[in-house]
N, C-alpha and C positions, 0 to 999 in steps of 0.2 A: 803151552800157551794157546789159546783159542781164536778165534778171531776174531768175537766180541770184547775181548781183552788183548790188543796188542799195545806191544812195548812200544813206547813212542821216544824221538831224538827232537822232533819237531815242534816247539811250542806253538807256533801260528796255529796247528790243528788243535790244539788246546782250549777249549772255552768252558765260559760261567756256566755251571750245572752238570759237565761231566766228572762221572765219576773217577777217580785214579788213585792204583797202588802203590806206593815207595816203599821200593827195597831196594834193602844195603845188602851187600854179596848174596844170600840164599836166606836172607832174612825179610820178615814185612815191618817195615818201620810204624807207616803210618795209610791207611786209608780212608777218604774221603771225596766230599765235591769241592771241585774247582768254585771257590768264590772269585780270581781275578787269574789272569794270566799275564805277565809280562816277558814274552819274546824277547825282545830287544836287551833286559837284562836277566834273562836267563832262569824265571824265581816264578815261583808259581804261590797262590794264597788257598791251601785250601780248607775248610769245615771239617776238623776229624771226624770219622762215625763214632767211635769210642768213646771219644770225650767233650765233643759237642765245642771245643777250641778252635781256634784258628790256628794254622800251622803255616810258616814262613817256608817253603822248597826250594832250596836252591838245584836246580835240575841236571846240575853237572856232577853234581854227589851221589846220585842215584840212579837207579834203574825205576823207567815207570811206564805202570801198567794204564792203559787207557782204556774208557768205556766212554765211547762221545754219546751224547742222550739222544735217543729218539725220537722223531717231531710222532705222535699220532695218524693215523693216515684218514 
């Protein structure tokens, strides 16, 4: 794992536009951008790349990979 892609536990660092990977045991389920984040219940919304869908996360289920986007300098 890199350090532009770490695993994240923490939804607060979570937000709209980053990228992230869910995997189930040594699988990739799904990857895409973060369309919404909900901390407080645990569930993340995000834009599959794949299939251009929206995907309901519930982030207790998973392992996920994190790419927070970066602002331009």
């Amino acid at each position: 794992m890199t350090a532009a892609h770490d695993q994240t536990h923490d939804l607060t660092r979570v937000h709209p536009g980053d990228w992230i990977e869910v995997w189930d045991q040594n699988h990739l389920r799904h990857a895409g951008t973060v369309s919404q984040a909900a901390p407080h219940l645990g569930v993340l919304w995000i834009l599959e790349d794949a299939t251009g869908i929206p995907k309901l996360i519930p982030a207790q289920d998973y392992r996920l990979r994190h790419a927070p986007v970066t602002q331009p300098a």
